[in-house]
mmCIF file as gemmi writes it, N, C-alpha and C atoms, coordinates in Angstrom:
data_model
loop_
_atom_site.group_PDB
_atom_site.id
_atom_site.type_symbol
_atom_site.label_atom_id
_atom_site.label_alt_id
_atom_site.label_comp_id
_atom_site.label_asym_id
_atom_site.label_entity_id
_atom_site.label_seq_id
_atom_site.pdbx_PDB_ins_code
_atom_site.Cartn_x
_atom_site.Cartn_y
_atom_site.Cartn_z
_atom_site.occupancy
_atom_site.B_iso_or_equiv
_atom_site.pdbx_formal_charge
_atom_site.auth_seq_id
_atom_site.auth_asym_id
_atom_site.pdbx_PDB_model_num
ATOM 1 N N . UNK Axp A 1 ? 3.872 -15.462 -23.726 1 0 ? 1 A 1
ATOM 2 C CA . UNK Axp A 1 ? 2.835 -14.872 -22.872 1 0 ? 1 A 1
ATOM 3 C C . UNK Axp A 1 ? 3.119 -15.191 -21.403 1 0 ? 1 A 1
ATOM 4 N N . UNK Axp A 2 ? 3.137 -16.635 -21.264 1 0 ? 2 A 1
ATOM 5 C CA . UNK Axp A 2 ? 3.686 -16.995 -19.62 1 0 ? 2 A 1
ATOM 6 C C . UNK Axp A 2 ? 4.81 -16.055 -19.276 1 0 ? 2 A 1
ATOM 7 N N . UNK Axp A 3 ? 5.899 -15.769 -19.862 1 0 ? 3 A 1
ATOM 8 C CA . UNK Axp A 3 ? 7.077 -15.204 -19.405 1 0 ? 3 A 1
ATOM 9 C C . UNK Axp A 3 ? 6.643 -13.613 -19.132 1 0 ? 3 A 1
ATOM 10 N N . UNK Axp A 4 ? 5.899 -13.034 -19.232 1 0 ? 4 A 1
ATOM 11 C CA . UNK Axp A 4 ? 5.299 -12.076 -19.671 1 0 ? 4 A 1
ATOM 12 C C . UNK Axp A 4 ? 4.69 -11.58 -17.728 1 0 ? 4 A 1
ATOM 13 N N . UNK Axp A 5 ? 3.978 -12.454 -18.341 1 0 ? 5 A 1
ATOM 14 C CA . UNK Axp A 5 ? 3.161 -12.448 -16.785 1 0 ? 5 A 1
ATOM 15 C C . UNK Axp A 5 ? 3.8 -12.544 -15.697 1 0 ? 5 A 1
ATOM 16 N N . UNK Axp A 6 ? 4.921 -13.736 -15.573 1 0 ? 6 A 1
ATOM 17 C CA . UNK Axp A 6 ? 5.44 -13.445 -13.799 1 0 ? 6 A 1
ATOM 18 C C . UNK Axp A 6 ? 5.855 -12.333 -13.883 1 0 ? 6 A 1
ATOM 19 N N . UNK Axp A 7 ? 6.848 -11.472 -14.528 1 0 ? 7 A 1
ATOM 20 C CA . UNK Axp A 7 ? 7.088 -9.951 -13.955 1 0 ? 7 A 1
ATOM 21 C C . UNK Axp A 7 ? 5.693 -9.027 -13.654 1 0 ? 7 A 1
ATOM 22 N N . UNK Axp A 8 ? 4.921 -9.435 -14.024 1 0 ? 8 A 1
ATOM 23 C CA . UNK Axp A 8 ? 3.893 -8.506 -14.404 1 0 ? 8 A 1
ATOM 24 C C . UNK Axp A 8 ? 3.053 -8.775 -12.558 1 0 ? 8 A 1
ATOM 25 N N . UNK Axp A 9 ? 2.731 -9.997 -12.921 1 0 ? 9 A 1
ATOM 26 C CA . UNK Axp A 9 ? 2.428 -10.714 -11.346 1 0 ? 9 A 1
ATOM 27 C C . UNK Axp A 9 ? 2.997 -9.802 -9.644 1 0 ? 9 A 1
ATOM 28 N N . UNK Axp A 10 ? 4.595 -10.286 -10.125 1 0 ? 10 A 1
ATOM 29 C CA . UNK Axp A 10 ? 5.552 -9.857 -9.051 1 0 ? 10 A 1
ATOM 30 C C . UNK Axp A 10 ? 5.26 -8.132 -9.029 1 0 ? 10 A 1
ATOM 31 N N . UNK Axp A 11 ? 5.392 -7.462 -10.264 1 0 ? 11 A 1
ATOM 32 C CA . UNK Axp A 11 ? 5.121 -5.988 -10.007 1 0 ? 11 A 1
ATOM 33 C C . UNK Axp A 11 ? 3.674 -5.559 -9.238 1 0 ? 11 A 1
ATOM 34 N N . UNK Axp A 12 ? 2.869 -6.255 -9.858 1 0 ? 12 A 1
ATOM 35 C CA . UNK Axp A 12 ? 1.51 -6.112 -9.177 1 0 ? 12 A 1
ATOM 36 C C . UNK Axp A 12 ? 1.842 -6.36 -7.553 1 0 ? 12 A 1
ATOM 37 N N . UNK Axp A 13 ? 2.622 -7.517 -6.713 1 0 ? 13 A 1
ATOM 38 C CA . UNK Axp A 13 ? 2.333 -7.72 -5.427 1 0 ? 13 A 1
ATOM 39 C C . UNK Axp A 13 ? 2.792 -6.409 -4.927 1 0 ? 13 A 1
ATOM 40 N N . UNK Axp A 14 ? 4.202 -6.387 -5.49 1 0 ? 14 A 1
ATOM 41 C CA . UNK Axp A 14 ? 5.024 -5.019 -4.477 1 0 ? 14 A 1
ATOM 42 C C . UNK Axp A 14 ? 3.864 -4.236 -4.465 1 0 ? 14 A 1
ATOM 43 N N . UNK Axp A 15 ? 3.11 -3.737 -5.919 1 0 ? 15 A 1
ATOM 44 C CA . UNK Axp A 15 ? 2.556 -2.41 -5.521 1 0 ? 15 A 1
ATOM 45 C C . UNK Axp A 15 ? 1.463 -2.623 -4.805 1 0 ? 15 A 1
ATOM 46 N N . UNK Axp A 16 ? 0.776 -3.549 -4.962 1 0 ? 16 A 1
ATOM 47 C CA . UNK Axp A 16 ? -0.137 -3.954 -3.419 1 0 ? 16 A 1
ATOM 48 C C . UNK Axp A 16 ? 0.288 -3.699 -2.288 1 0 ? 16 A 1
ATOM 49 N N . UNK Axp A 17 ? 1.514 -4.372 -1.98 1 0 ? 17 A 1
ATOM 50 C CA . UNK Axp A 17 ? 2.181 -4.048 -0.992 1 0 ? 17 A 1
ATOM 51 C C . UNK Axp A 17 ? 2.509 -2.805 -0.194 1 0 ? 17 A 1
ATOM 52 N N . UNK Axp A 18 ? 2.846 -1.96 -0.976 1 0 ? 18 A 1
ATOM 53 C CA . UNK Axp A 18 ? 3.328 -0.428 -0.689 1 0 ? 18 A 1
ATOM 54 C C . UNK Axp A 18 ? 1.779 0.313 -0.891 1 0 ? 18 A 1
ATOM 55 N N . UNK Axp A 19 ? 0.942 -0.33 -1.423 1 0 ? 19 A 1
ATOM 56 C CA . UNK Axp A 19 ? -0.33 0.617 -1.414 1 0 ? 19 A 1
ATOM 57 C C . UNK Axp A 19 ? -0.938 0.412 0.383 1 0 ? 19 A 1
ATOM 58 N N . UNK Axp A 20 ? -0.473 -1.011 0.019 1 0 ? 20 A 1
ATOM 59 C CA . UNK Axp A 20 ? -1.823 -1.08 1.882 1 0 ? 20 A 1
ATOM 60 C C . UNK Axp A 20 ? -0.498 -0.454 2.791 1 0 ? 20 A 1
ATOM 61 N N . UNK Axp A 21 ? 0.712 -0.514 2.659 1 0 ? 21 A 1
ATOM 62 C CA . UNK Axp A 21 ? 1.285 0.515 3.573 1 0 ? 21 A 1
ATOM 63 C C . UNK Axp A 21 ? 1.053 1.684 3.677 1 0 ? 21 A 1
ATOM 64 N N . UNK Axp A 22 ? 0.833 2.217 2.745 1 0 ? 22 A 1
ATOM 65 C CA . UNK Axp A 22 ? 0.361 3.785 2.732 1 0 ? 22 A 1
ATOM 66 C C . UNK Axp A 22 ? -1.047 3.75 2.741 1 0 ? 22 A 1
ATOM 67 N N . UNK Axp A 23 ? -2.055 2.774 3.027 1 0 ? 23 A 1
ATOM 68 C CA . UNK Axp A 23 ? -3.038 3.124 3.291 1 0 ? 23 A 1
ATOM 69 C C . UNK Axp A 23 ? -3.359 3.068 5.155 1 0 ? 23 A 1
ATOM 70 N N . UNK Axp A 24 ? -2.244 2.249 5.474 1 0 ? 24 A 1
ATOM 71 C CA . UNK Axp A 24 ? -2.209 2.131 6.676 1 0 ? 24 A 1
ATOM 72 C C . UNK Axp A 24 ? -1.909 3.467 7.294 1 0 ? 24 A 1
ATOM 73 N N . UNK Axp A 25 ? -0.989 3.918 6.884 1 0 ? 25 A 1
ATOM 74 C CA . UNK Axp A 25 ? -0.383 4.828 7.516 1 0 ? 25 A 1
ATOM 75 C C . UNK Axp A 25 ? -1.443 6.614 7.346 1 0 ? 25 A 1
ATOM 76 N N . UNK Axp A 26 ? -1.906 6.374 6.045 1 0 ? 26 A 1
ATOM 77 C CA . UNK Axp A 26 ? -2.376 7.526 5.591 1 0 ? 26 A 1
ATOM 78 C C . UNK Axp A 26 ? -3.785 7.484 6.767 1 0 ? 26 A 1
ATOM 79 N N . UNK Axp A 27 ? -4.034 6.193 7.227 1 0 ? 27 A 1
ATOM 80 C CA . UNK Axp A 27 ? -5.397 6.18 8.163 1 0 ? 27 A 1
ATOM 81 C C . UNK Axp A 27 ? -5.152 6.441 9.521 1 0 ? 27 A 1
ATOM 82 N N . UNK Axp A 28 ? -3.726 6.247 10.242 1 0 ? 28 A 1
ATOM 83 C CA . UNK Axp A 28 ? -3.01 6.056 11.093 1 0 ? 28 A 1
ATOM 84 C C . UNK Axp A 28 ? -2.769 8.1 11.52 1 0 ? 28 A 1
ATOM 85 N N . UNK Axp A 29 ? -2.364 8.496 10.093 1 0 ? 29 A 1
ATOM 86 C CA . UNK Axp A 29 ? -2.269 10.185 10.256 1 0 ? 29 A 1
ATOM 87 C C . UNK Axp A 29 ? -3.432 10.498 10.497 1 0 ? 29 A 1
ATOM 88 N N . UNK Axp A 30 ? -4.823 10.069 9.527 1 0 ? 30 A 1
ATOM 89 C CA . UNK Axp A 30 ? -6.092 10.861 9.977 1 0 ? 30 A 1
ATOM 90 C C . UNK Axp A 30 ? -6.312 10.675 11.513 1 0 ? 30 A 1
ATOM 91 N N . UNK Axp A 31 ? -6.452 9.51 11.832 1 0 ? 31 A 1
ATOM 92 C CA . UNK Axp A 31 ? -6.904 9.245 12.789 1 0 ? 31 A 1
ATOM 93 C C . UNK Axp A 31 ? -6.298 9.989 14.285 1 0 ? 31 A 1
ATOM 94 N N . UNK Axp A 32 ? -4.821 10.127 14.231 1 0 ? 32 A 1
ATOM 95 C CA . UNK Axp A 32 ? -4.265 11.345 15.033 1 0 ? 32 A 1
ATOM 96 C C . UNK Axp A 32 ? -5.024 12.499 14.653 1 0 ? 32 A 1
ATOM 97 N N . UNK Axp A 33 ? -4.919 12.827 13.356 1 0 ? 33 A 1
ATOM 98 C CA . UNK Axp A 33 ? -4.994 14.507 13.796 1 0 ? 33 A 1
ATOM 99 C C . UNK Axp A 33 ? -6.489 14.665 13.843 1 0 ? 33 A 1
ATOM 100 N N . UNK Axp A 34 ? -8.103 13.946 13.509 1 0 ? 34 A 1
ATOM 101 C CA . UNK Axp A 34 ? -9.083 14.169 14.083 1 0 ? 34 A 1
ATOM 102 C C . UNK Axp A 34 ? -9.269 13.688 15.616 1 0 ? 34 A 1
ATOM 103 N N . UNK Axp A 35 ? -8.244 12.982 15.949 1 0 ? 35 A 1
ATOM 104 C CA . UNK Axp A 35 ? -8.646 12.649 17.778 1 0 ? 35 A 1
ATOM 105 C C . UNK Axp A 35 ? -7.601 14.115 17.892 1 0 ? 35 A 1
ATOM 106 N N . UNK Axp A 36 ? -6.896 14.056 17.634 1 0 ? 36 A 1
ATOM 107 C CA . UNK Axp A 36 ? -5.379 15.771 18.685 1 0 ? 36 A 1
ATOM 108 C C . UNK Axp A 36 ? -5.076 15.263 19.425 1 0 ? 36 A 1
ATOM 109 N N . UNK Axp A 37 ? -4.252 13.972 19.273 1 0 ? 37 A 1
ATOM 110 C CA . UNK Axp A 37 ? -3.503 12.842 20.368 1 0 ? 37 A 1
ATOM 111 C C . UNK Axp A 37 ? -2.242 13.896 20.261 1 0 ? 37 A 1
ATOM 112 N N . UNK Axp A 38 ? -1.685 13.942 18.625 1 0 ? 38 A 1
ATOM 113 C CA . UNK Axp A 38 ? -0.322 14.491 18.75 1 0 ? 38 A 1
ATOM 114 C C . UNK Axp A 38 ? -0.476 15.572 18.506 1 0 ? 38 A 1
């Protein structure tokens, strides 16, 4: 069961990881195109 879990752990961070990047970014696009900066 332990052995189980650190991959499971480690997969979970990346995709944390890459989620708040793309949530960053996905807020980063709204936020341009309701101001019409770009």
């Amino acid at each position: 069961m332990s052995d189980q879990r650190i991959p499971r752990s480690h997969s979970e961070k990346a995709f944390w990881i890459v989620a708040t990047i793309i949530a960053i970014v996905f807020v980063l696009f709204l936020m341009q195109s309701a101001v019409g900066i770009w």
